[in-house]
PyMOL commands that place a pseudoatom at each C-alpha (Angstrom):
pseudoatom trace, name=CA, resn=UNK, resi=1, chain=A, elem=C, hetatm=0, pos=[16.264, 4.588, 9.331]
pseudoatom trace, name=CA, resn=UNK, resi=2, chain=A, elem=C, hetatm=0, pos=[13.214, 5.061, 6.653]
pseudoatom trace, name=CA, resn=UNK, resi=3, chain=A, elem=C, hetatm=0, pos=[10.393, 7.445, 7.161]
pseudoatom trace, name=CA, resn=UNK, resi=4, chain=A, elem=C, hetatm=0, pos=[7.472, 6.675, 5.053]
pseudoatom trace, name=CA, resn=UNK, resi=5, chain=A, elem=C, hetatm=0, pos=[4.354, 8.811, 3.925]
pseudoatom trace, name=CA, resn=UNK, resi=6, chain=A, elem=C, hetatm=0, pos=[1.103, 7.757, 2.603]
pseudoatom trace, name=CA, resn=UNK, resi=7, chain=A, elem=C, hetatm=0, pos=[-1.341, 9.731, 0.428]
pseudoatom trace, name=CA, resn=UNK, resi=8, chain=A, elem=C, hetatm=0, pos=[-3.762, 9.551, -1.941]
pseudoatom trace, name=CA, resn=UNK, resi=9, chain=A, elem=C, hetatm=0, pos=[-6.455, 7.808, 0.159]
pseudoatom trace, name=CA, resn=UNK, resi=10, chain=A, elem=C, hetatm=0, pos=[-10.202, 9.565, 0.395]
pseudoatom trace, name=CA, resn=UNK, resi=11, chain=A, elem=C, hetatm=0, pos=[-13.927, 8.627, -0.455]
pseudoatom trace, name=CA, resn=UNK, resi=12, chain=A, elem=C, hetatm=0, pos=[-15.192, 6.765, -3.960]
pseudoatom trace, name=CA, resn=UNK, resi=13, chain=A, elem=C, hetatm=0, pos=[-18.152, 5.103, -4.278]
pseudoatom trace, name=CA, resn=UNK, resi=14, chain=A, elem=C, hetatm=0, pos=[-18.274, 1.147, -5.037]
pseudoatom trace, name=CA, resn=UNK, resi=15, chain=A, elem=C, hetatm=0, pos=[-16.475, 0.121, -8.400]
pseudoatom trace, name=CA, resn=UNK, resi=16, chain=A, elem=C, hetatm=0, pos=[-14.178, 3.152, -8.401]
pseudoatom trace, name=CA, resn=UNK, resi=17, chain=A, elem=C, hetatm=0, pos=[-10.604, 3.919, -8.430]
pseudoatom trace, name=CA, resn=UNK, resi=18, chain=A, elem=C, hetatm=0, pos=[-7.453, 5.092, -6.045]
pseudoatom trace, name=CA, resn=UNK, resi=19, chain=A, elem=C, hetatm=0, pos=[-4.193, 5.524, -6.478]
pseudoatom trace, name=CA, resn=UNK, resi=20, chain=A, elem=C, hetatm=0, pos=[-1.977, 5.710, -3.034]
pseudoatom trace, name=CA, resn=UNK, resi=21, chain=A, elem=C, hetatm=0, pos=[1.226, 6.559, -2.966]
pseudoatom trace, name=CA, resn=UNK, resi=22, chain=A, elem=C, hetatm=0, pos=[4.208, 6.347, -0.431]
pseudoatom trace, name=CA, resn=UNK, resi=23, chain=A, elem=C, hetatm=0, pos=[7.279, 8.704, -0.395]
pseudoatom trace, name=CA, resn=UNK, resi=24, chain=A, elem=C, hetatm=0, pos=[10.387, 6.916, 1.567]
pseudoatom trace, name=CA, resn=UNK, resi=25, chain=A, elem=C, hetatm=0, pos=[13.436, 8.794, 2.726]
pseudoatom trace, name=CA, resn=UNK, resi=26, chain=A, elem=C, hetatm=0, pos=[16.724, 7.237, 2.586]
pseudoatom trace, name=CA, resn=UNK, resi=27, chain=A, elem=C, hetatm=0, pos=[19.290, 6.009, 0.089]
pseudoatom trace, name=CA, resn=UNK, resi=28, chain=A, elem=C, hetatm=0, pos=[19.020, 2.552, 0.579]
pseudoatom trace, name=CA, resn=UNK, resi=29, chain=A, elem=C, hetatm=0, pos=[14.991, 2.637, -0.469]
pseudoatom trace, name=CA, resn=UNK, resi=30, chain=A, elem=C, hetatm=0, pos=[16.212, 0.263, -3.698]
pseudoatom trace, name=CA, resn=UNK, resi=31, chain=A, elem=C, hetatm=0, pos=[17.371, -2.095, -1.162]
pseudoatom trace, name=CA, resn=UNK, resi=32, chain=A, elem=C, hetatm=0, pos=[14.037, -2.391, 1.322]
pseudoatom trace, name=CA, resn=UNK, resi=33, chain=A, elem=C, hetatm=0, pos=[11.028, -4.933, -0.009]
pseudoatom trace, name=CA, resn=UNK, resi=34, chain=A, elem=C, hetatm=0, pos=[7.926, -2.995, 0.560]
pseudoatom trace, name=CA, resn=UNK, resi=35, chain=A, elem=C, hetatm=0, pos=[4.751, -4.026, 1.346]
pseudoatom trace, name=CA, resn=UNK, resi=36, chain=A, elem=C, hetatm=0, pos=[0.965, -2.127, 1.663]
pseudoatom trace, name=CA, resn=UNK, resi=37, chain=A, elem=C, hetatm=0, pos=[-1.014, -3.656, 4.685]
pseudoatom trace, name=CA, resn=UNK, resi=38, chain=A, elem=C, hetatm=0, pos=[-4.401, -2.052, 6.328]
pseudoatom trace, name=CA, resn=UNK, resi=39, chain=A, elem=C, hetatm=0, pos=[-6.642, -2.250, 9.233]
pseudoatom trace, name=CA, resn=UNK, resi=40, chain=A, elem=C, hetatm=0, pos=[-10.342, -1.728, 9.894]
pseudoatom trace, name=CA, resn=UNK, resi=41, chain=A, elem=C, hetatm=0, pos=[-10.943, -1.219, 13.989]
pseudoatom trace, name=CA, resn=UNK, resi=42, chain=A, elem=C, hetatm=0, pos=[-11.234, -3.906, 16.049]
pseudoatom trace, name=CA, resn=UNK, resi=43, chain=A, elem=C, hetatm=0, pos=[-8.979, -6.299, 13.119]
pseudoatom trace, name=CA, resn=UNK, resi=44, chain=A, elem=C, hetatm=0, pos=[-5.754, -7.006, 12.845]
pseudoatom trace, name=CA, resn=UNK, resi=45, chain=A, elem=C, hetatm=0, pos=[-3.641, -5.229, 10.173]
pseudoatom trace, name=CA, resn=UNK, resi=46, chain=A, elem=C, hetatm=0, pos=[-3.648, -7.505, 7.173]
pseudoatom trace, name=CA, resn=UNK, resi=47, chain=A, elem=C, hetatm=0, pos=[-1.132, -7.605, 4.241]
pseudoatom trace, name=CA, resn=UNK, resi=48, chain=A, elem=C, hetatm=0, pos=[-2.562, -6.301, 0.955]
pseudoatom trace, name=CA, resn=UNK, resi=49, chain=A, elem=C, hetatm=0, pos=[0.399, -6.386, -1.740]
pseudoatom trace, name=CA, resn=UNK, resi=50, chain=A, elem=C, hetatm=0, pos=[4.384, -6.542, -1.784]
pseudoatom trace, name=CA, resn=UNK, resi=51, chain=A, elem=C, hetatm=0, pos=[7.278, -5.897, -4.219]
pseudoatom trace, name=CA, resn=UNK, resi=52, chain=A, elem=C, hetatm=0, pos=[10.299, -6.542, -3.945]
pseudoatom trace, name=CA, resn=UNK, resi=53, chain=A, elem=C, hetatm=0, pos=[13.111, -4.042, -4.136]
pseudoatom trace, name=CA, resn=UNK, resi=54, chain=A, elem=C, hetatm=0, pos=[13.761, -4.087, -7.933]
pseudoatom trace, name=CA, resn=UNK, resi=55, chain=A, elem=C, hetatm=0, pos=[10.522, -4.477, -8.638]
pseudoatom trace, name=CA, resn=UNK, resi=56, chain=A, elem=C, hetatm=0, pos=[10.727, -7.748, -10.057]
pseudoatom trace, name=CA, resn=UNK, resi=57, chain=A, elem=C, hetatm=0, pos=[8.111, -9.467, -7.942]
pseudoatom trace, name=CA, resn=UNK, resi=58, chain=A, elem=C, hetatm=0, pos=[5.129, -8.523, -6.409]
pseudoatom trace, name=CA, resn=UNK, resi=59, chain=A, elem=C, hetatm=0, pos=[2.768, -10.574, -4.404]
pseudoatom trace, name=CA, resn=UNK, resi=60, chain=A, elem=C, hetatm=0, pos=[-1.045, -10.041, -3.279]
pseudoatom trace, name=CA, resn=UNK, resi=61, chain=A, elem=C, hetatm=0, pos=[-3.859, -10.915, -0.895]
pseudoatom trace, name=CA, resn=UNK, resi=62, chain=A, elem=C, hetatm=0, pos=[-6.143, -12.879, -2.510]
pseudoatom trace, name=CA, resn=UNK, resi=63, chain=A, elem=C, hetatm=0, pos=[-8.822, -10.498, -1.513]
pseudoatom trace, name=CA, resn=UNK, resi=64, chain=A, elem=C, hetatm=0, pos=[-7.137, -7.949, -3.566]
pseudoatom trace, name=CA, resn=UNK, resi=65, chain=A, elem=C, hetatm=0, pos=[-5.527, -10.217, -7.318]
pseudoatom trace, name=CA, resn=UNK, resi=66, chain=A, elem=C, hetatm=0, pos=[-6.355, -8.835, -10.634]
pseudoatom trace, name=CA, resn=UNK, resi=67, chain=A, elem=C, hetatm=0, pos=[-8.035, -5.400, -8.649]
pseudoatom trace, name=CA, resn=UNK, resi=68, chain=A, elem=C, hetatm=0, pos=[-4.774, -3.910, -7.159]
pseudoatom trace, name=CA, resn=UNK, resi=69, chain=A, elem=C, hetatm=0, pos=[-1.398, -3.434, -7.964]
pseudoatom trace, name=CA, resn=UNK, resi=70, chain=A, elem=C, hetatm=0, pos=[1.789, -2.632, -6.286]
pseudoatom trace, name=CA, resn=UNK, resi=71, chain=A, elem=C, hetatm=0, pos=[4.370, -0.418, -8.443]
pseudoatom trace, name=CA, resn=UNK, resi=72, chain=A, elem=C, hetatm=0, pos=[7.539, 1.319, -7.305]
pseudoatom trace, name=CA, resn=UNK, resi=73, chain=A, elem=C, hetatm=0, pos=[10.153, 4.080, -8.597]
pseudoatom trace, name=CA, resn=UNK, resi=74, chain=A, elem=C, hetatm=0, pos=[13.117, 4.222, -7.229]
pseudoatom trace, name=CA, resn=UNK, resi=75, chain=A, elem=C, hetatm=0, pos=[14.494, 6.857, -8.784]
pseudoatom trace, name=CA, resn=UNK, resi=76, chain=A, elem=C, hetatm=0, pos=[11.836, 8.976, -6.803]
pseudoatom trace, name=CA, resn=UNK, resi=77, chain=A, elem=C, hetatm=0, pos=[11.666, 6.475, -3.661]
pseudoatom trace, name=CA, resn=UNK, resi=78, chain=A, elem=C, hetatm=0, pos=[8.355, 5.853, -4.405]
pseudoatom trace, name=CA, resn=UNK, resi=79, chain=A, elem=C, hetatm=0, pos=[6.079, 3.137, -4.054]
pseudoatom trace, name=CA, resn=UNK, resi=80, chain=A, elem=C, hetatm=0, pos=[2.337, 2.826, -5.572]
pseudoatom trace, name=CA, resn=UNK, resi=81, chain=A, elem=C, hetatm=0, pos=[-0.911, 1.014, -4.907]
pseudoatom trace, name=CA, resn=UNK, resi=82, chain=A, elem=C, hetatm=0, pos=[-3.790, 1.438, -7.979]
pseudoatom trace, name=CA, resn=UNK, resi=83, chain=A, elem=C, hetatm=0, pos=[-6.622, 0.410, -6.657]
pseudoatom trace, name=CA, resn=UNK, resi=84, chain=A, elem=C, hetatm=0, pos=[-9.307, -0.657, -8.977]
pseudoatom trace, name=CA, resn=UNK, resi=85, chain=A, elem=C, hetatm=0, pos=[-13.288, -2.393, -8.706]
pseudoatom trace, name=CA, resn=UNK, resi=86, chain=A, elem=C, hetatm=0, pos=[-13.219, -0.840, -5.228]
pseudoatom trace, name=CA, resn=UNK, resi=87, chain=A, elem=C, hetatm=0, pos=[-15.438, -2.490, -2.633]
pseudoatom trace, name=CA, resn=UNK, resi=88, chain=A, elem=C, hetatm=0, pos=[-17.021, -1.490, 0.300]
pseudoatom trace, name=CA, resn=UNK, resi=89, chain=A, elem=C, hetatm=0, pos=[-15.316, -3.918, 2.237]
pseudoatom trace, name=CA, resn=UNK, resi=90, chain=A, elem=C, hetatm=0, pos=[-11.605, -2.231, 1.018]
pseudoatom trace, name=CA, resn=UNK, resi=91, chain=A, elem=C, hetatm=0, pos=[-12.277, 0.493, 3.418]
pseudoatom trace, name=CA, resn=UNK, resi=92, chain=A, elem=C, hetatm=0, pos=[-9.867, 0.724, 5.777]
pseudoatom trace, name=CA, resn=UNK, resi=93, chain=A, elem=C, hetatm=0, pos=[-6.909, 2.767, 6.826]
pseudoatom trace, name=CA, resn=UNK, resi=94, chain=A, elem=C, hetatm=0, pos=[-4.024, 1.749, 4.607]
pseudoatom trace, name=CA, resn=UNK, resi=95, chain=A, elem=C, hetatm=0, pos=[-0.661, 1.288, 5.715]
pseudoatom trace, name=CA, resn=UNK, resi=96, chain=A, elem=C, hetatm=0, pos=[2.928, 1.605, 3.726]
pseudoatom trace, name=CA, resn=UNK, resi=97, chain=A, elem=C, hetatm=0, pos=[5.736, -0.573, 5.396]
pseudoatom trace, name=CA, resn=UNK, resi=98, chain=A, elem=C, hetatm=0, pos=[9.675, -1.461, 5.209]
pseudoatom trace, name=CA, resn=UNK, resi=99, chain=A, elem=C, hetatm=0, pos=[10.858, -4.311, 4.539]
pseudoatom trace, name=CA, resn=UNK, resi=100, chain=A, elem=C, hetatm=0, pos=[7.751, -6.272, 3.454]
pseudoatom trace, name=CA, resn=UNK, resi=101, chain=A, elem=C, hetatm=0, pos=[6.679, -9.119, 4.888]
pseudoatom trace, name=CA, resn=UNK, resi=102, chain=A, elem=C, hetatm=0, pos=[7.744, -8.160, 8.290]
pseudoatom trace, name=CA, resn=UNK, resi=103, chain=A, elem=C, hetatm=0, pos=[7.973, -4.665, 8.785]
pseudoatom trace, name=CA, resn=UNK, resi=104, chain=A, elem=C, hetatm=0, pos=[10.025, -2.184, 10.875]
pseudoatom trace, name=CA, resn=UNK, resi=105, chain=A, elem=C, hetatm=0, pos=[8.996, 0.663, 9.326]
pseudoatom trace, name=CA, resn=UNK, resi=106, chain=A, elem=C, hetatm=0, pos=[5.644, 2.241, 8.952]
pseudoatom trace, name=CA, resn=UNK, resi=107, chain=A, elem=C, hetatm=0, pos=[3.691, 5.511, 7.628]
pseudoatom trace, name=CA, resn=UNK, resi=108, chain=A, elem=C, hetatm=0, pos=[1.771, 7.282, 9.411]
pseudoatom trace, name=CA, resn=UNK, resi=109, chain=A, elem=C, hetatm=0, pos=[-1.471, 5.473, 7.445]
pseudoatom trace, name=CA, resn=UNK, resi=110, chain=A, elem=C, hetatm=0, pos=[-4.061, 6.985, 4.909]
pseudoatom trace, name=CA, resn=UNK, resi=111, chain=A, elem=C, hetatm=0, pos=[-8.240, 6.398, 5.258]
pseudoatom trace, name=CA, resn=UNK, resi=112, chain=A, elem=C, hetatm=0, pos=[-9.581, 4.995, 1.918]
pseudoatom trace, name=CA, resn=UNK, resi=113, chain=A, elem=C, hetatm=0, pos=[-13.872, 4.836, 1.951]
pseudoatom trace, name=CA, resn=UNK, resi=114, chain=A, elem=C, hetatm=0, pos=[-15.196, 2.903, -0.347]
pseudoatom trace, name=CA, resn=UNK, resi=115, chain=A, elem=C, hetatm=0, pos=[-19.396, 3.471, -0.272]
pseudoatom trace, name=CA, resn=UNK, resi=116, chain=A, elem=C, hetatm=0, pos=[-21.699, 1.338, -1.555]
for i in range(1, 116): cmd.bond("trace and resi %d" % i, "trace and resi %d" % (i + 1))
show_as sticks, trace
zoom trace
């Protein structure tokens, strides 16, 4: 069983800056891929970034390369998403989930505004 929680989300204006992060219980967090997805209403939750459990590889949306990027520490069973260049259409509620790409696990979920 893993129990994740978000933070970090809020309001910034267009071309701004957020870091979320995700705390994870559990021992075995080194061994769990884990991914960042979100959802506006009415959408289906989309996938945003990955890494893998060492951290070795990470993978994006392509609506999100070279503005966001997916860290972890496992020595704090932690995982990270810097968002950078925010847009307006970023806004959403953002998600933390175990194991990336298809998820058992998920937070609770954290808003993140972007205005314009």
């Amino acid at each position: 069983q893993v129990q994740l929680v978000e933070s970090g989300g809020g309001l910034v204006q267009a071309g701004g800056s957020l870091r979320l992060s995700c705390a994870a219980s559990g021992r075995t967090f080194r061994n769990y891929a884990m991914g960042w997805f979100r959802q506006v209403p009415g959408k289906e939750r989309e996938f945003v970034a990955g890494i893998s459990g060492g951290g070795g590889s990470t993978s994006y949306a392509d609506s999100v390369k070279g503005r966001f990027t997916i860290s972890r520490d496992n020595a704090k069973n932690t995982v990270y998403l810097q968002m950078n260049s925010l847009k307006p259409e970023d806004t959403a509620v953002y998600y933390c989930a175990a194991p990336a790409p298809a998820p058992d696990y998920w937070g609770q979920g954290t808003q993140v505004t972007v205005s314009s």
